[in-house]
C-alpha positions as CSV (number, residue, x, y, z in Angstrom):
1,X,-47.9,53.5,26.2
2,X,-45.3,53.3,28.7
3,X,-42.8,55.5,29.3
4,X,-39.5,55.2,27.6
5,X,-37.3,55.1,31.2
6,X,-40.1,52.2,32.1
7,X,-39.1,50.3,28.5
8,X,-35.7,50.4,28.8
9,X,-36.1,49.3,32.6
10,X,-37.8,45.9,31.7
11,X,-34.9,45.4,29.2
12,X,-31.9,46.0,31.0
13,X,-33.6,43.4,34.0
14,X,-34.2,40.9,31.3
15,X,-30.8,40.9,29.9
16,X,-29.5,41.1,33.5
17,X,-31.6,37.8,33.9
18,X,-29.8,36.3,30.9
19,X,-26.4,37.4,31.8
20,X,-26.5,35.5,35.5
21,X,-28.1,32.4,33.8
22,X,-25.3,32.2,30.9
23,X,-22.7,32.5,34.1
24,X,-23.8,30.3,36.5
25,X,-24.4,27.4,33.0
26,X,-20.4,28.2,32.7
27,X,-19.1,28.0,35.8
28,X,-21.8,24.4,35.9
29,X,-19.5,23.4,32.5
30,X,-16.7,24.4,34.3
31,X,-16.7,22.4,37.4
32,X,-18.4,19.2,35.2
33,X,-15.5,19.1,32.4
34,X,-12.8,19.4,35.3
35,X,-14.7,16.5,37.3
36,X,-14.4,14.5,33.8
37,X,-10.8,15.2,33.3
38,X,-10.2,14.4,36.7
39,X,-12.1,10.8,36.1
40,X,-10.0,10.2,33.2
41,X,-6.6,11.2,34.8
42,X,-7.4,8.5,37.7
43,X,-8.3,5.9,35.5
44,X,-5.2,6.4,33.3
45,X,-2.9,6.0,35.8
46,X,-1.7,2.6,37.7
47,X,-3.2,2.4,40.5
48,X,-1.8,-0.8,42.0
49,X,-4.5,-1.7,44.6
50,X,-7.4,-1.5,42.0
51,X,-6.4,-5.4,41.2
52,X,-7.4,-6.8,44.4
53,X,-11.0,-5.1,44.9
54,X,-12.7,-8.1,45.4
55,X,-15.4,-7.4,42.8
56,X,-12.9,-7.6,40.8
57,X,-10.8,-10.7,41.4
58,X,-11.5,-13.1,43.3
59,X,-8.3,-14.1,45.2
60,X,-8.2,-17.9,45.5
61,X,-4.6,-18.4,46.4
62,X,-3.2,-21.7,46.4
63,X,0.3,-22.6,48.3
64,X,1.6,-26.2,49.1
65,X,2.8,-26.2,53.0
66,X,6.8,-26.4,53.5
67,X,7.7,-29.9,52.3
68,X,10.9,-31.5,54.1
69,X,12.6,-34.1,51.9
70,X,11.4,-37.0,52.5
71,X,7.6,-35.4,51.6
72,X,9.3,-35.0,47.9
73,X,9.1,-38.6,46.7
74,X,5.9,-39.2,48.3
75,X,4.8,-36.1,46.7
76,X,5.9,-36.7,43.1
77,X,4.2,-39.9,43.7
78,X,1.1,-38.4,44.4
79,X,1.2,-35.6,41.1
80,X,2.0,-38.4,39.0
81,X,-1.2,-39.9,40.3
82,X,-3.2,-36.6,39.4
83,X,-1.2,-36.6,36.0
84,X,-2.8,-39.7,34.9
85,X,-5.9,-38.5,36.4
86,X,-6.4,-34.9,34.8
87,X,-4.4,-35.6,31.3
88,X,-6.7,-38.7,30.8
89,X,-7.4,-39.3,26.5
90,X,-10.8,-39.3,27.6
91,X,-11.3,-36.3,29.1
92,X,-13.4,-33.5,28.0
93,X,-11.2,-30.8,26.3
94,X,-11.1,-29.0,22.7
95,X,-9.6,-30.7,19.7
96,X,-6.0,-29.9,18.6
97,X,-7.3,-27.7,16.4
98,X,-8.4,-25.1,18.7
99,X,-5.5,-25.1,20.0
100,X,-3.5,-24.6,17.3
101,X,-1.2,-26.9,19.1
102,X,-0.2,-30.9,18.8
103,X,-2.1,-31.6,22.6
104,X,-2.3,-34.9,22.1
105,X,1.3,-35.3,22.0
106,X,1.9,-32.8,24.6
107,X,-0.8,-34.8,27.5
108,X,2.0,-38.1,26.8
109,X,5.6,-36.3,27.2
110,X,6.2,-36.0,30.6
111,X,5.5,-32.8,32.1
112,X,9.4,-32.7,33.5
113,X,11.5,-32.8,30.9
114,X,15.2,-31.9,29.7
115,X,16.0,-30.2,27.0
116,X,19.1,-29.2,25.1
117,X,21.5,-26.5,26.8
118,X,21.2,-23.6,24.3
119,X,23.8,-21.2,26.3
120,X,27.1,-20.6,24.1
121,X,30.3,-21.6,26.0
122,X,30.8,-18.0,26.7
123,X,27.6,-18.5,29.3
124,X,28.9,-21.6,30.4
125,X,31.9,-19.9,31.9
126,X,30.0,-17.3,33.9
127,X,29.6,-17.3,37.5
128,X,27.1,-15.7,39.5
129,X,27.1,-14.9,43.1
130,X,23.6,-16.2,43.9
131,X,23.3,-14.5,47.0
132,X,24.0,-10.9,46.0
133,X,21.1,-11.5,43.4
134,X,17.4,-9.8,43.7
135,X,14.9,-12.6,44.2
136,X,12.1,-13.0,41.4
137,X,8.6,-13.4,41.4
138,X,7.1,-15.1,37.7
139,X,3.9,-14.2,36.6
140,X,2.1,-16.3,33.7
141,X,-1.3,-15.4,32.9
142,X,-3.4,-17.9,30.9
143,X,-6.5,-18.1,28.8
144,X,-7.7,-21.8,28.0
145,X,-4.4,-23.0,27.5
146,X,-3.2,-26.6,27.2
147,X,-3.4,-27.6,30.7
148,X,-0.1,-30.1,29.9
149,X,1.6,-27.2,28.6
150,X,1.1,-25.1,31.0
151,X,2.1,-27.7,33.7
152,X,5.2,-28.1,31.7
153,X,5.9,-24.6,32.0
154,X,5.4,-24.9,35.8
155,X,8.0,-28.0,36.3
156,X,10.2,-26.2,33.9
157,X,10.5,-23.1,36.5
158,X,10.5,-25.1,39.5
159,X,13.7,-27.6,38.1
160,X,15.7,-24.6,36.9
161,X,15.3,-21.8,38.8
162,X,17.2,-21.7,42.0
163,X,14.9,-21.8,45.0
164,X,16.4,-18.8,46.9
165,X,16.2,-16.9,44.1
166,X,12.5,-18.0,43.3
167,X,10.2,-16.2,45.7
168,X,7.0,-17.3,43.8
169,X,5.4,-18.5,40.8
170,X,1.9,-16.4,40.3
171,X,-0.3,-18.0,37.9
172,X,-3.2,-15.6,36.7
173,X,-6.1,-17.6,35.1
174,X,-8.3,-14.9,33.3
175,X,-11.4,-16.5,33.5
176,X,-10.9,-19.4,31.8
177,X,-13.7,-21.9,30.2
178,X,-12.1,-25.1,29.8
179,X,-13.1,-27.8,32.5
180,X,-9.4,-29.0,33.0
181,X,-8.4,-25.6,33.9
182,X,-10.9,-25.3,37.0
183,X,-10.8,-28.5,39.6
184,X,-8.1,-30.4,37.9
185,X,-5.7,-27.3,38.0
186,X,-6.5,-26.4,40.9
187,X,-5.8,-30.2,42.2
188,X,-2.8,-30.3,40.7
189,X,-1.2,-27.0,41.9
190,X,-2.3,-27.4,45.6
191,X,1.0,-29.6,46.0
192,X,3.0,-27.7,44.4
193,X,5.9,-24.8,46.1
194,X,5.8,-21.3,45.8
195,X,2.6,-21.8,42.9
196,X,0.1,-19.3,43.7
197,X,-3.5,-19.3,41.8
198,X,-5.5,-16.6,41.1
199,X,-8.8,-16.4,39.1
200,X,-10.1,-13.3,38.1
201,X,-13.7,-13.6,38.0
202,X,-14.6,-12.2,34.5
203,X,-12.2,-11.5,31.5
204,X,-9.7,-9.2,31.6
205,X,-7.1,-9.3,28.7
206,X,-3.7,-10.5,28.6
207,X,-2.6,-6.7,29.6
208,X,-4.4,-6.3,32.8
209,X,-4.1,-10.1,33.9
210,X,-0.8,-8.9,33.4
211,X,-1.2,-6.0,36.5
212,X,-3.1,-7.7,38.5
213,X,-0.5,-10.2,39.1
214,X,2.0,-8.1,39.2
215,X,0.4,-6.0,42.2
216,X,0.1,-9.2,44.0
217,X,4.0,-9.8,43.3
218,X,6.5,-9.5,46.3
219,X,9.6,-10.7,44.1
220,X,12.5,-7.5,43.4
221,X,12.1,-8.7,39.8
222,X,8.9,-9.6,37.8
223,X,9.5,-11.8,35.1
224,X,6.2,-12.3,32.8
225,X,6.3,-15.6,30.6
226,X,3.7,-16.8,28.5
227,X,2.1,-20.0,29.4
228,X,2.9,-22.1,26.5
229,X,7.3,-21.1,27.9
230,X,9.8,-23.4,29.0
231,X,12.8,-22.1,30.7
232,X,16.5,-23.4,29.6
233,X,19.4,-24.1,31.9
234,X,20.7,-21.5,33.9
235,X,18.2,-19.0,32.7
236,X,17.5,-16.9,35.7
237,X,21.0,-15.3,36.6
238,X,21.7,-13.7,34.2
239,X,18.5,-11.8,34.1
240,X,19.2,-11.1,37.3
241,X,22.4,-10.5,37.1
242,X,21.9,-7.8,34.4
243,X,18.7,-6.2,36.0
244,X,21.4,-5.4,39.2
245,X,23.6,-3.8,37.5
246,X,21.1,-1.6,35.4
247,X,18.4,-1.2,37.3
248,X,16.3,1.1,34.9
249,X,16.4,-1.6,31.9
250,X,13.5,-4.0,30.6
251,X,15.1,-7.5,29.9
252,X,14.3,-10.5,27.4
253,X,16.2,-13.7,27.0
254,X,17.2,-15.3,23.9
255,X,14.0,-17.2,22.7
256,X,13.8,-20.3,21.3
257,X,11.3,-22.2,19.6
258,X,9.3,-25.2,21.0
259,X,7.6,-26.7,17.9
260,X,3.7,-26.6,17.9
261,X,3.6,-29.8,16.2
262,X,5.9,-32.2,17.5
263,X,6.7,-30.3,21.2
264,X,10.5,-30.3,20.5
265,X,12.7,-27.8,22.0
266,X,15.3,-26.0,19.6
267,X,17.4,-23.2,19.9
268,X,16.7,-20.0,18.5
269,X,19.0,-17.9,16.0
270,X,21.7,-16.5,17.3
271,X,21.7,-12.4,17.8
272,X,18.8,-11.8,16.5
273,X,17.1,-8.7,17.7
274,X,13.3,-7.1,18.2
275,X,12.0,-4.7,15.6
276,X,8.7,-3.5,14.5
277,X,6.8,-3.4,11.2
278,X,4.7,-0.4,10.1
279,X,1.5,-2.0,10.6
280,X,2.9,-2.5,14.3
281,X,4.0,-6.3,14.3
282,X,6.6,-7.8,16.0
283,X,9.3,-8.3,14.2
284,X,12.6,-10.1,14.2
285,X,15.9,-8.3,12.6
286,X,19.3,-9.4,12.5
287,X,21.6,-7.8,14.9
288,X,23.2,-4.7,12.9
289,X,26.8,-4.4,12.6
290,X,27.4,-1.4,14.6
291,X,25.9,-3.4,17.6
292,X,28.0,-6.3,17.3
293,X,30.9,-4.0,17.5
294,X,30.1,-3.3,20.6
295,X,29.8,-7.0,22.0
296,X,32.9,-8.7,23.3
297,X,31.8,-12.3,23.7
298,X,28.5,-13.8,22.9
299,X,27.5,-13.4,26.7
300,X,27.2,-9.4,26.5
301,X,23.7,-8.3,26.2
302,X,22.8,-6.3,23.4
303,X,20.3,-3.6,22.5
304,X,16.8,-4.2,20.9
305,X,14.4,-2.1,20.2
306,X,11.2,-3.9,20.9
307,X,10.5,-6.8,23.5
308,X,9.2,-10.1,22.1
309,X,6.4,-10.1,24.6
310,X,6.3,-14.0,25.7
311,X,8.9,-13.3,28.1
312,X,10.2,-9.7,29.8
313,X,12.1,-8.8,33.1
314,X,12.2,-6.0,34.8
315,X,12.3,-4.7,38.3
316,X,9.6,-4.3,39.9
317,X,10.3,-0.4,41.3
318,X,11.0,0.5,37.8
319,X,8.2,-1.3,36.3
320,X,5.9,0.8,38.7
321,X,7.9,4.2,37.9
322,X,7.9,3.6,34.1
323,X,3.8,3.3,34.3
324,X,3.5,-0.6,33.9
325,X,2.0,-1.9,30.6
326,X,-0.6,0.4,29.4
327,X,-4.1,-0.3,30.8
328,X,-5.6,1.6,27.6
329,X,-4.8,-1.7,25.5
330,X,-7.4,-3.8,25.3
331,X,-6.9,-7.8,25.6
332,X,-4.0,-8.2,23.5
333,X,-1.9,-6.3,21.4
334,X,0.9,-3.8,21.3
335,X,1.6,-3.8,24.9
336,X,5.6,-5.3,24.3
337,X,6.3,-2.6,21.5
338,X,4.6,0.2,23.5
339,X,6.3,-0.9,26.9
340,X,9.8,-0.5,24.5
341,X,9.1,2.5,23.2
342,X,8.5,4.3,26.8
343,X,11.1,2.5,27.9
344,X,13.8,4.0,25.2
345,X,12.1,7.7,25.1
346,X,11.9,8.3,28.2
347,X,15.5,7.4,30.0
348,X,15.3,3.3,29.9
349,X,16.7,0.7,27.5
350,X,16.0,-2.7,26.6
351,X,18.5,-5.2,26.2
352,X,18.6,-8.8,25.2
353,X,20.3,-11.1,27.4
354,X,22.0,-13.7,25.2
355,X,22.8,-16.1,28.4
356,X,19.2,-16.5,29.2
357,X,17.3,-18.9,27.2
358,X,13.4,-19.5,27.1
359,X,11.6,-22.0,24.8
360,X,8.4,-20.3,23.6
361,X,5.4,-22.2,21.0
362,X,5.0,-19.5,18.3
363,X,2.1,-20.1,16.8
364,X,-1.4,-18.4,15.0
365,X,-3.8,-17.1,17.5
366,X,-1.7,-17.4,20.1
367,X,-4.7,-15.7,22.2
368,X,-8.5,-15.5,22.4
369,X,-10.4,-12.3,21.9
370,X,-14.1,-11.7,22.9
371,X,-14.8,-9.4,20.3
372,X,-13.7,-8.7,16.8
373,X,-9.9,-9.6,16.8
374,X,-8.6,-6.8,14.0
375,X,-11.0,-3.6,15.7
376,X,-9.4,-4.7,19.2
377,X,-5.8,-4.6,18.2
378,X,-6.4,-1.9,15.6
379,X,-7.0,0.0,17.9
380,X,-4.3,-0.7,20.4
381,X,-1.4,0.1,17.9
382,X,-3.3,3.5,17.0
383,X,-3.2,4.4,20.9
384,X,0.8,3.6,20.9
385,X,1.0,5.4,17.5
386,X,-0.7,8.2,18.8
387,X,1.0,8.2,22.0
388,X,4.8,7.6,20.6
389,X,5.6,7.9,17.3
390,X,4.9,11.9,16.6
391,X,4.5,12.4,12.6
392,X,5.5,9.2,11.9
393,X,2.4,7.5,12.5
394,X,1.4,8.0,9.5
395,X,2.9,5.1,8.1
396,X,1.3,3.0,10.8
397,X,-2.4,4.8,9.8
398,X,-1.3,3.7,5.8
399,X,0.0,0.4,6.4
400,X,-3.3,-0.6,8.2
401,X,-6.2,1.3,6.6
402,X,-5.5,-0.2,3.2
403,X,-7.4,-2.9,4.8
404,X,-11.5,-1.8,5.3
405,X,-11.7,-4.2,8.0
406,X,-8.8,-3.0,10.1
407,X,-10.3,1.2,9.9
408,X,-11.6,2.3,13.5
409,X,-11.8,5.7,15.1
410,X,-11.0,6.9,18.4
411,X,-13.9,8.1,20.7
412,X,-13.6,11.6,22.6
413,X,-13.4,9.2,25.5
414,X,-10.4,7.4,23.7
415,X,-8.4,10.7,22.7
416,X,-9.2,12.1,26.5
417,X,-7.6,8.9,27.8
418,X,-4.2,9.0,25.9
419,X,-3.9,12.6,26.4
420,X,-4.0,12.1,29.9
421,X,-2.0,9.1,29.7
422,X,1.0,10.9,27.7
423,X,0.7,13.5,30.0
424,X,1.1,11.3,33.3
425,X,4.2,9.8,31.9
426,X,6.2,13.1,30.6
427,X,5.4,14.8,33.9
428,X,7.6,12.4,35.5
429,X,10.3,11.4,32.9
430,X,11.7,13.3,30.2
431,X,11.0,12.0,26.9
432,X,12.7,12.2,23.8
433,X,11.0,12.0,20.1
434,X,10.6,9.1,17.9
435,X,13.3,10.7,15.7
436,X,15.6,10.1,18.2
437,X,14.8,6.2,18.6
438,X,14.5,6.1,14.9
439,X,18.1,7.3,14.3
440,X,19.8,6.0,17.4
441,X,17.7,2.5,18.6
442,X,16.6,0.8,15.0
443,X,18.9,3.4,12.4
444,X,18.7,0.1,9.7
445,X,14.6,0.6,9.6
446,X,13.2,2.0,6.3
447,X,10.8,4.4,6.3
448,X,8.3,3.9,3.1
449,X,8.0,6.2,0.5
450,X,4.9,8.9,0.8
451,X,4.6,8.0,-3.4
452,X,4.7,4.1,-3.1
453,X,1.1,2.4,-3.1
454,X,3.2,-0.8,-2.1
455,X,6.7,-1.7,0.1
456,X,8.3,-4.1,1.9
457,X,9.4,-7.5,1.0
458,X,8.0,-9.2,-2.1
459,X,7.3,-12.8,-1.3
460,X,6.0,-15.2,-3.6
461,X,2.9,-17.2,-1.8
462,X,3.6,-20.7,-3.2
463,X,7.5,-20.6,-2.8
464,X,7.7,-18.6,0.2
465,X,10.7,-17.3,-0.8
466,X,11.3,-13.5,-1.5
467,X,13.5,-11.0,-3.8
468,X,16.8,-10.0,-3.6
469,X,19.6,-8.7,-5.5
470,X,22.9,-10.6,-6.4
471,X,26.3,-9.7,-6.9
472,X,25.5,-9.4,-10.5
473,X,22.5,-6.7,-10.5
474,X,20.0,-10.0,-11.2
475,X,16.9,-10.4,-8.7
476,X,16.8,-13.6,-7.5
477,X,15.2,-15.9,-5.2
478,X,16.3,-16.1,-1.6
479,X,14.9,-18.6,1.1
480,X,15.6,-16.4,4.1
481,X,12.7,-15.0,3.9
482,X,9.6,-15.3,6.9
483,X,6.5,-13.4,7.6
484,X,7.7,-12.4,11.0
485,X,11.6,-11.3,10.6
486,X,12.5,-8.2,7.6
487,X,15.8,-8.0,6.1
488,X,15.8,-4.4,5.3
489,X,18.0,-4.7,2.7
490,X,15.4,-6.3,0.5
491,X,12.4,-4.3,0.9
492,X,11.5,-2.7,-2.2
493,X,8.7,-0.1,-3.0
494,X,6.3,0.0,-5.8
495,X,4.9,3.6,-7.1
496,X,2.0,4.8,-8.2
497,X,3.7,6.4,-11.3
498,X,5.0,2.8,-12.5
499,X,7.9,2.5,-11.0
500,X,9.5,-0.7,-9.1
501,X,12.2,0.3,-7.0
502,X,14.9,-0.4,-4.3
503,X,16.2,2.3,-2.5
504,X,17.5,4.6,-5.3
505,X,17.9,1.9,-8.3
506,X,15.1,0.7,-10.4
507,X,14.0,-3.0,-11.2
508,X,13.9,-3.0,-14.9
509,X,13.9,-6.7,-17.8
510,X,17.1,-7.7,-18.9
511,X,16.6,-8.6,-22.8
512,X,16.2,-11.2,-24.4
513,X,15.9,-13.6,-21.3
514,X,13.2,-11.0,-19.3
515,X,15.1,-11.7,-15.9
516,X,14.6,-8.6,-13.4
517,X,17.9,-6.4,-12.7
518,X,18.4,-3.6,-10.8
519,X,19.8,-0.4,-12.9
520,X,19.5,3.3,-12.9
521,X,16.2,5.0,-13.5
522,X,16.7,5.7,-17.2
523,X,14.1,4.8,-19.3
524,X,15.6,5.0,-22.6
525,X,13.5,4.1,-25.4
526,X,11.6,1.3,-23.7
527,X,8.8,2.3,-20.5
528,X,8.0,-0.1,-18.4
529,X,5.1,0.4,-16.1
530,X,4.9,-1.9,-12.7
531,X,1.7,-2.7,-11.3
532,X,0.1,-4.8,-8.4
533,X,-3.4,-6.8,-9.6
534,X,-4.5,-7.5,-6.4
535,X,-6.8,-9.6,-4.9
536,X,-5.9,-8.0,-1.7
537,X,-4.1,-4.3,-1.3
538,X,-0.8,-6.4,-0.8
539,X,-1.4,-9.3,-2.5
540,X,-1.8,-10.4,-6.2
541,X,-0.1,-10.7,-9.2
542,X,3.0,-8.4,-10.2
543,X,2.6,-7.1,-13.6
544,X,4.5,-5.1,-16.0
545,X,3.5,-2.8,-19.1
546,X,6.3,-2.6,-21.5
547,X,5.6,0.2,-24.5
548,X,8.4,-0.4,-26.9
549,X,8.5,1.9,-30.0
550,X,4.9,2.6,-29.7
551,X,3.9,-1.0,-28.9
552,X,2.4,-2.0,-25.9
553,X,2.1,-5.8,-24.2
554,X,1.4,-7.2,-20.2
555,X,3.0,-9.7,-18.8
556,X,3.3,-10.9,-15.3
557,X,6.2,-12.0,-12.7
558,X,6.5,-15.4,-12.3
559,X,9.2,-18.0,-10.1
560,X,11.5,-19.5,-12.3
561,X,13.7,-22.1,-12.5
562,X,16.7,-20.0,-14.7
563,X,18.7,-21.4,-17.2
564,X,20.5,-18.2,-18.2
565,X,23.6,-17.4,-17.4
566,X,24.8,-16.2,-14.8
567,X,21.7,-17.1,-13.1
568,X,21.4,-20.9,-15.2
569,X,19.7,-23.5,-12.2
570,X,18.6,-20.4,-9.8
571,X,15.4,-19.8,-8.9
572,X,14.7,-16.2,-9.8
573,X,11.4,-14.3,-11.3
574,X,11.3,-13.5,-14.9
575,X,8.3,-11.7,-16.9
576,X,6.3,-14.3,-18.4
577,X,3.1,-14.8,-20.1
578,X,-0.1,-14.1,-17.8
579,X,-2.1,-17.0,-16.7
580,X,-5.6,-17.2,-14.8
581,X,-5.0,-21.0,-14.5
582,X,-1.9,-22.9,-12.6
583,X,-0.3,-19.4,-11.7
584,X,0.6,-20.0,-8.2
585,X,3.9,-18.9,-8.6
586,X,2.9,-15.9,-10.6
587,X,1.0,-14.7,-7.2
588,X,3.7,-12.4,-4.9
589,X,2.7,-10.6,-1.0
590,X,4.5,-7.2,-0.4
591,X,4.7,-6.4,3.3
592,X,2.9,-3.8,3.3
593,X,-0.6,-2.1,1.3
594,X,-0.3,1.6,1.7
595,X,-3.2,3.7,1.5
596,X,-2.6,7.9,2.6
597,X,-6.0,9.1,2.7
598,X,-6.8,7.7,5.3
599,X,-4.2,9.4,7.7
600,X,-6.6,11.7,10.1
């Protein structure tokens, strides 16, 4: 046997062995999880030089020499030439249908049109000094657009923006497929000024076609427009003008609406402002009151808490110092509601400039996707949840996992990368919380119940028109009603203990007619139980349970024509008898399915 000093010898130089391995493996881990965070840092920030790395982009830059004059005429003669040339019926292209747009009709209206002067008088009467404005550079990335459209676009900027104010028009194709897009752009666009072309070489996304251009940009402003845009009368100064003034701002004009069907131009609403919807959509609101109060003619800008996305300004020093869009979002997708939200939190503001009009196609599917569509932009509105909103995410996670196909998870990779780029941002600018933007920006936004299974507005599919209360306490039928603007006065919320509510009142039958009126929650004698048979989580038929002295019947909510007083000749829903046949107008859409569990 050995002797015991020996024993413990070989054990204290084993675990000495042990001891040196287990420090040099953490000091290995050490250095390797630094290197990693260090990756992700880099790639989180903007790093505007990236864009041009010729593996990435390959720079083929088109510019049309200085024309005198006398060149013009001989040069429209020669586009119009090409016009006939590239727009031919003939040539190969996708149908209309792909489109989502009337083509057809948009290759035969000239690609230099007027259109209606949408400024108020109030805009009329303004005056700019145009020399004492920042010049602008406009960047329009495009994805197999309508190549007439887009030359529409082109004209549209080169006619109506003033040419010492326009330093350059840089056109980002992002790897487009279409034929007509390639040689016959490219044809085109070689006789045009200040139109430079650059094609990245494989796809990039709306977001970081986007930042490519705009490192290339040498304008004092940046202006992105969608490519499917056509710029009003006297559009540019007062973007200009504004951005001047208040340097630290993110701009958007008053958008109007170019029909996808017939190509008309027609002026938008008047005031209306950018919101947001809990499962992260764009949304149009009306201008609150308070805000108004503040205006003095219809040329002051006004606040809005989210950008529309198809057209935003902003100086190009502040764009770089606010962090750009966000590089983390993938294609397309919650890039114009995240840019507002930084903006507002963290010392900015975003205003809508009334004077400044731009015609925009609003329209399904307004961009392709390689990949699946709802995973890609699910996960872009998580990121800006998770990077913005604080607690109240939440009802962003329950407004968009009541749908199976829209639930996605973050990677460690993913989390790494918004840490890192929260952390880049607050280092430099002092943020506030979502509270505050809740209670200062958008104060009219409701928050949905943590109790309701469903909220929102309640449309009905075949009407398309949606409740709301009248002056008498009746629910009735109102037309103002669209999938992309909320009136926040009618959304109501439906509960998972039966209950049918708006704000603090309940929806209850009026008796004998069954008409819906809004009373106090008292029950009485009769219980009524208020259900959603769905065929999706927010869509189906509305149906009621009425237990009266111990008897029980079902019937459903159904369009009307009334003839009742005081609703007799209104359209209003009434409980009616439930059909499995014919019952279009017995089938309603809430805004939003909400679903808890599935908040991580």
């Amino acid at each position: 046997m050995l002797p015991r000093r020996l024993k413990m010898s070989g054990q204290a130089g084993w675990i000495r062995k042990w001891v040196v391995r287990l420090l040099v493996l953490s000091l290995l881990s050490t250095v390797l999880f630094m290197y990693c965070l260090t990756q992700v840092e880099q790639e989180s920030q903007i790093n505007w030089r990236h864009s041009q790395d010729v593996g990435i982009v390959r720079r083929d830059i088109l510019k049309a020499k200085a024309l005198t004059a006398e060149d013009d005429g001989v040069i429209q003669e020669r586009l119009d030439e090409i016009r006939k040339e590239i727009l031919s019926a003939d040539r190969p292209r996708p149908p209309d249908s792909v489109y989502n747009l009337n083509v057809t009709l948009s290759d035969r209206l000239p690609l230099r049109r007027d259109v209606p002067d949408a400024r108020s008088q109030d805009c009329k009467r303004l005056v700019y000094d145009r020399d004492k404005l920042p010049n602008v550079t406009v960047i329009m990335p495009f994805y197999n657009e309508a190549l007439s459209m887009l030359l529409r676009a082109i004209h549209a900027l080169l006619d109506r923006t003033p040419s010492r104010l326009l330093v350059e028009i840089i056109l980002i194709d992002d790897a487009s497929k279409n034929e007509d897009l390639k040689e016959p752009l490219t044809k085109y666009i070689r006789l045009l000024k200040k139109v430079r072309l650059v094609r990245s070489i494989k796809r990039e996304g709306l977001i970081r076609a986007r930042m490519l251009a705009a490192s290339l940009a040498t304008g004092e402003v940046i202006i992105f427009h969608d490519a499917h845009t056509e710029v009003n009368h006297g559009w540019v100064e007062p973007i200009l003008q504004y951005l001047k003034d208040n340097p630290h701002s993110v701009v958007q004009p008053a958008v109007d609406e170019i029909d996808q069907w017939t190509i008309a131009y027609r002026s938008g609403a008047d005031r209306m402002r950018g919101g947001f919807g809990w499962d992260m959509k764009y949304v149009w609101m009306a201008t609150p009151e308070f805000e108004l109060k503040k205006l003095k003619t219809f040329a002051d800008a006004y606040r809005t808490p989210t950008l529309v996305g198809c057209a935003i300004a902003v100086t190009k020093k502040y764009f770089q110092e606010i962090g750009g869009f966000d590089e983390g979002l993938n294609i397309w997708g919650g890039e114009n509601i995240e840019l507002a939200f930084r903006v507002w939190l963290c010392g900015g503001s975003v205003m809508t400039v009334p004077c400044a009009h731009v015609g925009h196609v609003f329209k399904p599917f307004s961009y392709s996707f390689d990949g699946d569509k709802e995973k890609i932009v699910a996960k872009n509105i998580m990121r800006v949840a998770e990077l913005w909103m604080g607690p109240y995410r939440r009802y962003m996670y329950a407004a968009t996992r009541a749908f199976d196909y829209k639930r996605v998870d973050f990677t460690p990779r993913d989390i790494a990368l918004i840490r890192s780029r929260k952390t880049w941002i607050t280092d430099r600018h002092k943020c506030k919380s979502f509270d505050w933007f809740l209670n200062n920006i958008i104060p009219e936004h409701n928050i949905p119940p943590l109790n309701a299974k469903n909220f929102g507005e309640v449309m009905n599919t075949a009407s398309r028109a949606c409740l709301e209360v009248d002056d008498h306490g009746y629910i009735v039928m109102t037309y103002d009603c669209y999938y992309s603007r909320v009136r926040p006065e009618n959304e109501f919320a439906l509960y998972h203990d039966g209950r049918l509510k708006l704000r603090d009142k309940c929806v209850t039958l009026h008796y004998p007619s069954l008409m819906l009126t809004l009373q106090d929650c008292d029950m009485k004698h009769i219980q009524t139980f208020w259900d959603l048979n769905p065929i999706t989580p927010s869509y189906g038929n509305i149906v009621i349970t009425i237990i009266d002295r111990g008897v029980e019947r079902t019937l459903c909510i159904e369009q009307v024509t009334a003839v009742v007083e005081p609703l007799d000749g209104k359209q209003a829903p009434q409980a009616t008898i439930c059909r499995t046949e014919n019952n279009a107008f017995q089938l309603w859409t809430f805004s939003y399915a909400l679903d808890y569990s599935h908040y991580p």
